[in-house]
C-alpha positions as CSV (number, residue, x, y, z in Angstrom):
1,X,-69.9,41.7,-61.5
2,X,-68.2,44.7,-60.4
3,X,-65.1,44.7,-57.8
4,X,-64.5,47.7,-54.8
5,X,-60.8,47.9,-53.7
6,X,-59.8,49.4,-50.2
7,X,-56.2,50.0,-50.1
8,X,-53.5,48.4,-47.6
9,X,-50.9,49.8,-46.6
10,X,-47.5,48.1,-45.5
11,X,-44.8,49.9,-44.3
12,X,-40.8,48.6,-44.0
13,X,-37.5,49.7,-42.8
14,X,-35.2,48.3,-46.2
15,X,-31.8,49.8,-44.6
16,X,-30.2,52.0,-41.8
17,X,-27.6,54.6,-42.1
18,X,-25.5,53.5,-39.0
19,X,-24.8,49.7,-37.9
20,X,-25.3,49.1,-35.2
21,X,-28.9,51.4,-35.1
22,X,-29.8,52.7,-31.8
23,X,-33.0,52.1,-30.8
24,X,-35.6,54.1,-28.0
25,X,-37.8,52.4,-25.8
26,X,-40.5,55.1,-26.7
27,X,-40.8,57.7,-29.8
28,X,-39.2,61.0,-28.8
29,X,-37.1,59.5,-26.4
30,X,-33.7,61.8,-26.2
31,X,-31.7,59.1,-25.6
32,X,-31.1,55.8,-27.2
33,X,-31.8,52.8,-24.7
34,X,-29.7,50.4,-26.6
35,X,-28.9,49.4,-30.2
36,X,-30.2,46.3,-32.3
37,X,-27.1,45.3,-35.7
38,X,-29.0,46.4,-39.2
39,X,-29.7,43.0,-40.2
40,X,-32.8,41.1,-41.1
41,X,-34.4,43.9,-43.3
42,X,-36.6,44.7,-44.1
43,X,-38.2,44.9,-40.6
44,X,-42.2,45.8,-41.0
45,X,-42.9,49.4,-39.4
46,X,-46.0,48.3,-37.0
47,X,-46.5,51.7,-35.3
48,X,-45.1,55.5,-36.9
49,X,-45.5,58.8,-34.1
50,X,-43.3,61.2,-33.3
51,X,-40.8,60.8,-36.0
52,X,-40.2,57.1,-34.6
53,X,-41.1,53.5,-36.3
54,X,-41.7,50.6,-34.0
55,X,-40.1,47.5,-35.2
56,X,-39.9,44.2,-34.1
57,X,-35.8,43.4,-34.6
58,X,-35.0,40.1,-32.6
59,X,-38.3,39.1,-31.2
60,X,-38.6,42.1,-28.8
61,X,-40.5,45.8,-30.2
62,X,-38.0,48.8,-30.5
63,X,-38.6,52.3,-31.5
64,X,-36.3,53.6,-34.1
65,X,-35.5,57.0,-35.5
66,X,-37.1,57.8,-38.7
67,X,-34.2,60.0,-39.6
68,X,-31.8,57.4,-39.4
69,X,-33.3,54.5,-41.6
70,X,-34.9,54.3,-45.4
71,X,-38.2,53.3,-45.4
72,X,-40.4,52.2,-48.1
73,X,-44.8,52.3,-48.3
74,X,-46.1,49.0,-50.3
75,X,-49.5,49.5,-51.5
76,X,-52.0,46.6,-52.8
77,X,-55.7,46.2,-53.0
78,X,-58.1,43.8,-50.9
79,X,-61.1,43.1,-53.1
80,X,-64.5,42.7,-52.9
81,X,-67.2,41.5,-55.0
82,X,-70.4,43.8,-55.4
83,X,-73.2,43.1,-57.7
84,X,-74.4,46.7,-59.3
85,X,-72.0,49.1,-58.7
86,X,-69.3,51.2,-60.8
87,X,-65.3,50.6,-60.0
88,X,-63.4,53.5,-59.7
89,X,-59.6,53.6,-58.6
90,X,-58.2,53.9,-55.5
91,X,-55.4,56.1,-55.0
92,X,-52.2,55.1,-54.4
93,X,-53.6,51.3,-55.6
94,X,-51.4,51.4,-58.8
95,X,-50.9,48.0,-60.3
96,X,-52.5,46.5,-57.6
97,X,-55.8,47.1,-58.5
98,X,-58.9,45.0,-58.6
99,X,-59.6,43.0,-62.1
């Protein structure tokens, strides 16, 4: 039996270069509408535009700038059997590949 992997990404804010961060109520927004303290991380990055993530910090969605946090891509597999079929990689899958 032969396995096909898709790749899923998950995205996370690990740390911010100011505390408290200020945060935008949309991306590109010149001016911060409040700020949220950097704790909690890592905060998962539900939306990216504009140079902006939008994270949920404190049960309410903020947009924060991408410039002033470290962010980090997780990458794993979601499987599939298939009967007949050659497995090939899937970039970016690494170690979490399909066995």
């Amino acid at each position: 039996m032969a396995y096909a992997a898709e790749p899923v990404t998950t995205m996370s804010v690990l740390s911010a270069k100011v505390d408290p961060l200020p945060v935008f109520a949309s991306p590109g927004d010149a001016n911060p509408t409040g700020s949220v303290p950097a704790t909690g991380l890592p905060w998962v990055i539900k939306e990216s535009r504009a140079d902006f993530f939008k994270v949920n910090v404190g049960g309410r969605d903020v947009w924060v700038d991408a410039l002033m946090v470290r962010a980090s891509q997780k990458v794993s597999a979601r499987c599939a059997a298939i009967q007949g079929a050659q497995v090939a990689a899937e970039l970016g899958a690494s170690s979490e590949r399909c066995r």
